[in-house]
N, C-alpha and C positions, 0 to 999 in steps of 0.2 A: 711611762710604761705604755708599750703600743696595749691594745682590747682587740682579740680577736672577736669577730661576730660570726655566727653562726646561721646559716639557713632554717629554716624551722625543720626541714629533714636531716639536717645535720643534729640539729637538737635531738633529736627525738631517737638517731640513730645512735646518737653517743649518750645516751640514758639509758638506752636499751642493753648498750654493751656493759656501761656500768655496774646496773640492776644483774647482771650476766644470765640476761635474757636472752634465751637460742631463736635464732631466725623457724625451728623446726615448733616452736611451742605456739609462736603468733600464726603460721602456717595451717599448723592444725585446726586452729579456733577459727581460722578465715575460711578454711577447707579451701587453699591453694599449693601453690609450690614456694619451696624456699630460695630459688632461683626466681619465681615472680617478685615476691617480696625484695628481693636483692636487689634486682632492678628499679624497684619502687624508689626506696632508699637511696640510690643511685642519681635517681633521676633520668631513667631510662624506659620507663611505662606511666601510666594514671591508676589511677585505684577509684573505685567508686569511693562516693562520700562517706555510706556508710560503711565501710569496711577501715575508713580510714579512720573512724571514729572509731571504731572497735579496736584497734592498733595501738591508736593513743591510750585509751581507755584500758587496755590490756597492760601495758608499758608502768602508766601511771600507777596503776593498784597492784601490782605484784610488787 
C-alpha cells in the first residue's frame, strides 16, 4: 500500500477541515482576511511566526 505524505501545511489544513474549522474563526483570532489565510495554506504568502503559532494552536485545541 502506497503512504501518502503530507506537507506540514497540508497537515494542518486537513485537521482544520476535519475539526470543521471555518477559515472565518482563525481569521478573526488573527484579525486578518480569510483570503490571507487561504493563501497561507496554499502556499501562496508567509505568515509571521507568531501568528502561525496561533493557527496551529487554535486548530489543535478546538
Amino acid at each position: 500500500m502506497k503512504t501518502i505524505e503530507l506537507t506540514e501545511k497540508e497537515y494542518w489544513r486537513t485537521l482544520r477541515k476535519q475539526k470543521k474549522i471555518k477559515l472565518r474563526e482563525i481569521a478573526d483570532l488573527l484579525k486578518c482576511s480569510i483570503a490571507f489565510l487561504s493563501m497561507y495554506e496554499n502556499d501562496k504568502t508567509l505568515m509571521r511566526p507568531e501568528a502561525i503559532n496561533q493557527y496551529k494552536d487554535f486548530i489543535q485545541n478546538k
